[in-house]
N, C-alpha and C positions, 0 to 999 in steps of 0.2 A: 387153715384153722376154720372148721364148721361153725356153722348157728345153729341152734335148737329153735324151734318150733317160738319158742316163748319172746324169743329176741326178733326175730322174726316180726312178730305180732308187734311189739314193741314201735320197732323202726317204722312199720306201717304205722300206728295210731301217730306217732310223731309226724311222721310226713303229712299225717292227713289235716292234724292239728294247726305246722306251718300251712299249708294251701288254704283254712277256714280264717288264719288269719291274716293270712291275705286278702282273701276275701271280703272279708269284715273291713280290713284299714281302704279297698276298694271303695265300697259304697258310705263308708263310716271314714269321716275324716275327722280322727281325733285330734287331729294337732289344731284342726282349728276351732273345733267346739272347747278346747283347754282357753285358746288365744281371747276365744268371746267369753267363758265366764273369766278369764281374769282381767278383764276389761271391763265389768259387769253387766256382759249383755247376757241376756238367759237365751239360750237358743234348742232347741229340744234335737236330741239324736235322731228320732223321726223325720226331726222337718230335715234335716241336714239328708236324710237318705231320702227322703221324698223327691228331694232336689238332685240327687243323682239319678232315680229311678225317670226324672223327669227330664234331664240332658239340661239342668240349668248349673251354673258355676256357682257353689256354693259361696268360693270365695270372694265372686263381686258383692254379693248379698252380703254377707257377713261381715264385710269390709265396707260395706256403707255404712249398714246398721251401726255399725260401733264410731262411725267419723259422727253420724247424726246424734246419737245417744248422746255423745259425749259432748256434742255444743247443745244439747239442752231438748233437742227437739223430739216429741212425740211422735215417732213413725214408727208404724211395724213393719215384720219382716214380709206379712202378706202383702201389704200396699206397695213397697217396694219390689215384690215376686210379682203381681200384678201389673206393673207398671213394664219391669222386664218384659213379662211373657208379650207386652204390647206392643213393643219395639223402641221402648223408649230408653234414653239414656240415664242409667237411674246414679249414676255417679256426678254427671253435669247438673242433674235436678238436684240431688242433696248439697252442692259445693251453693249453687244457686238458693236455696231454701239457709244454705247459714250466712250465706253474702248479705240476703235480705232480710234476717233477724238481728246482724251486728249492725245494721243499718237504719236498721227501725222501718222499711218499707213492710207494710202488710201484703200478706201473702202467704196461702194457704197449699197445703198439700198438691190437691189436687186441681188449683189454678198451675201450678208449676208443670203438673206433667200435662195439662192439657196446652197450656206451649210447647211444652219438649213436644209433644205428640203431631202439633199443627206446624212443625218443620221449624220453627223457631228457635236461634240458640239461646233459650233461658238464663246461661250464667251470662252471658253478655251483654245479656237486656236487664240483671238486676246491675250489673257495673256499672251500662250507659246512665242508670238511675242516677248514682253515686258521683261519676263521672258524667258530664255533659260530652257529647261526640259533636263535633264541626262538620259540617258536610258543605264542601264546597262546588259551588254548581256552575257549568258553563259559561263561556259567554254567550251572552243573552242581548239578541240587538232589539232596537226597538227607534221608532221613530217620532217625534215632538211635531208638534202643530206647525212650526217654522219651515218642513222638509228636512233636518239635518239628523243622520241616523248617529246617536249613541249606544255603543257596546257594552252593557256592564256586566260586573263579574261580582256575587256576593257571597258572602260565610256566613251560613245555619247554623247556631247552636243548638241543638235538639237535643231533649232527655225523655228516655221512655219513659212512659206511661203504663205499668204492668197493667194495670186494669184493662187498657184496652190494646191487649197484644193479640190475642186472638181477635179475628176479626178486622182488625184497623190492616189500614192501611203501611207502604213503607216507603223508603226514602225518597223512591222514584215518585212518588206523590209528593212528597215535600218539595223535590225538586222543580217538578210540572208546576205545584201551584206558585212559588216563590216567582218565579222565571212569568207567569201568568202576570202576576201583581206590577212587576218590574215593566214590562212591556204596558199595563194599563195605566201605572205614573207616570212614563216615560211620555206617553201617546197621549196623555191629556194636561200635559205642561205647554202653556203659550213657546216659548223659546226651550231651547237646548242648554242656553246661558243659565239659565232659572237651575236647571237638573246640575248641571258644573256647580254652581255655587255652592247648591246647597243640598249633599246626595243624602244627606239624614232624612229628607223630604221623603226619599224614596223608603227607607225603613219604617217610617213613622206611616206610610199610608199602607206599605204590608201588612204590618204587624195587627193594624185596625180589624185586618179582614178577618181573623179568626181561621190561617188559613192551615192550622192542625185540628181542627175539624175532622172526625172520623178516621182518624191515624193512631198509628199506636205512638206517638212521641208529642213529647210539648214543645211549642215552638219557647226560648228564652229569650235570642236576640239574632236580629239580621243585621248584617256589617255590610255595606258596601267596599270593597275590598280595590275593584279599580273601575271606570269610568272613562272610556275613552270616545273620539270624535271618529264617526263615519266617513260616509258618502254624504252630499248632498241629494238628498234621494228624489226633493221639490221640483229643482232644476234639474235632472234628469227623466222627471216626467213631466214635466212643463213640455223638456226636448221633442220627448218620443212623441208627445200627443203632436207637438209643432210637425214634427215629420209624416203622422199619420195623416193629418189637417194636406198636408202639400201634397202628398202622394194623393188620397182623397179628391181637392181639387184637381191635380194632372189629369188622373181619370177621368173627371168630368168633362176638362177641358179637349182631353181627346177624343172624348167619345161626342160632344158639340161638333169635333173638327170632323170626325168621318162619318157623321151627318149631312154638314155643310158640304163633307167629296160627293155623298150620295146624292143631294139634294143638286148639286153641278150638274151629276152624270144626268138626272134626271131631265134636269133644262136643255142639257144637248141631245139628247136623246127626243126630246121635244121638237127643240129646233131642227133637228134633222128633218121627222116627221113631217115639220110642216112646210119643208121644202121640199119634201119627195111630191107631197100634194100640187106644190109650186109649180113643177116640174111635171107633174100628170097632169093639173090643167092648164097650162102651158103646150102641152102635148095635144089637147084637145080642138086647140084655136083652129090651125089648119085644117083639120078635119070637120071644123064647123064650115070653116072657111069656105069651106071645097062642096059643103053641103046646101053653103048660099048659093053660090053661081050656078050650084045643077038645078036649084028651084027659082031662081031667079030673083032671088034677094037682094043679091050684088050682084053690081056693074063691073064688067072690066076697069071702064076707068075710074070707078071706084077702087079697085083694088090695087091700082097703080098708084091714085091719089095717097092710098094709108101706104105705100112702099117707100113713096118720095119720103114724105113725114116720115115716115122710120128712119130713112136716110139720113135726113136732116138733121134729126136730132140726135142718130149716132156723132154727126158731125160734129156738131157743136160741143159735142162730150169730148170728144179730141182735141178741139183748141181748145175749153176751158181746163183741160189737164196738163197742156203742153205749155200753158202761162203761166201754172201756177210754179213758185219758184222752188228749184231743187237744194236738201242741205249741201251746206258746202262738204266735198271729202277732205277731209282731214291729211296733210303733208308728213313726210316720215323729219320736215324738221321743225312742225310741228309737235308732233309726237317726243322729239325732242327735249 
């Protein structure tokens, strides 16, 4: 069965008709511009195609817009395409914008994305508002005027401060200064006994300091959580200095001693000397000797005279050695 010319034409304008509405429900998302006026958000067919011409998700937009409208709040569709195109989370800033209107926290549009924007998670930081967060921080040792180290360990209550979330400071600050304060009550108490008794001491002298200061959270309350006994740190450096003090001395006194060897060697080394000399003129006698009798200084029996006398007085050096009395030696029953 043929077509005529006319059906022809037909079948085309239809087909071309389906492809243009296609096209159309493409860039034209009707079902969701139905969804926002019966929700009563006015949202313009334009904006909705702008938004695809532009490669943004019509329906995060439009699905904010109508959570925000519908708790009260005054945002448009620009401020929140704005915020998108920025790379901000524009669903965590709206959920954050009605957390902090049912809550009575003030807080503006554009405070909210300029957290979301500074890496900040905005809905968590209006809860921790709502909500106080504990943050509990290391043990922390610290030492008392007595030498005796105490460890403690304590819980931060902290609530953000939106005001000051850009900019401020975060936990790891809280932490440093807490852990700061702890170590400077710790280290300026007479005894350790004083910190045991009484560990509110130590809250009561933090909390003075103002130490959320430039942070984005408020300090509520520090807890001391536990408190426990060290080392004696006093008596272990009382030790080492004793040990450095002996070693110190030893040195000294060893370096006295191989003085005292040098100063030895020195004196035999002397005394050698002055026997060598002993010994060279010693060496010279004869030779004088001999230099008398050739000029006739000495007599023969002069020099027999001075031999006797030598003689003599070797001798006598023999019996007064051979008098003098020997120890006795010692018997093996003896020894005994």
């Amino acid at each position: 069965m043929g077509f005529d010319g006319a059906t022809v034409m037909i079948l085309v304008l239809l087909l071309l008709a389906v492809v243009l509405v296609l096209v159309f429900l493409r860039y034209v998302p009707l079902g969701l511009w139905v969804r926002a006026l019966s929700s009563g958000v006015k949202v313009k067919v334009s904006a909705l195609i702008g938004m695809r011409l532009r490669r943004i998700s019509p329906h995060r937009l439009v699905d904010t817009l109508i959570m925000v409208r519908k708790a009260g709040l005054d945002i448009t569709l620009d401020q929140l395409e704005k915020h998108l195109l920025a790379g901000g989370n524009i669903e965590r800033v709206a959920k954050a914008m009605i957390s902090a209107q049912q809550a009575s926290i003030p807080m503006t549009f554009a405070e909210a994305c300029a957290i979301d924007l500074a890496g900040r998670d905005v809905l968590q930081a209006v809860q921790m508002s709502v909500i106080p967060k504990v943050i509990e921080t290391p043990p922390i040792s610290a030492v008392a005027k007595d030498g005796i180290e105490l460890r403690a360990k304590a819980r931060v209550t902290v609530r953000t401060d939106v005001n000051r979330l850009v900019g401020g400071a975060g936990e790891e600050t809280i932490i440093a200064r807490v852990g700061e304060g702890i170590v400077t009550t710790i280290g300026s108490s007479e005894t350790h006994k004083a910190v045991l008794e009484n560990p509110d001491l130590i809250s009561q002298t933090v909390l003075s300091k103002g130490l959320d200061n430039g942070t984005a959270y408020r300090i509520l309350s520090i807890d001391i959580a536990d408190v426990d006994v060290g080392r004696n740190v006093g008596a272990q450096l009382q030790m080492d200095q004793a040990e450095a003090d002996r070693r110190i001395a030893q040195a000294k006194a060893e370096e006295r001693r191989a003085i005292a060897v040098a100063r030895e060697q020195e004196m035999l080394a002397a005394v050698q000397e002055m026997r060598a000399r002993v010994v060279e003129a010693e060496a010279q006698v004869p030779l004088a000797m001999a230099e008398a009798l050739r000029e006739g200084k000495l007599g023969v029996m002069d020099y027999y005279q001075m031999k006797n006398v030598i003689a003599d007085t070797n001798m006598r050096d023999g019996i007064a050695n051979a008098a003098k009395p020997q120890p006795a030696a010692s018997t093996g029953a003896e020894k005994a």
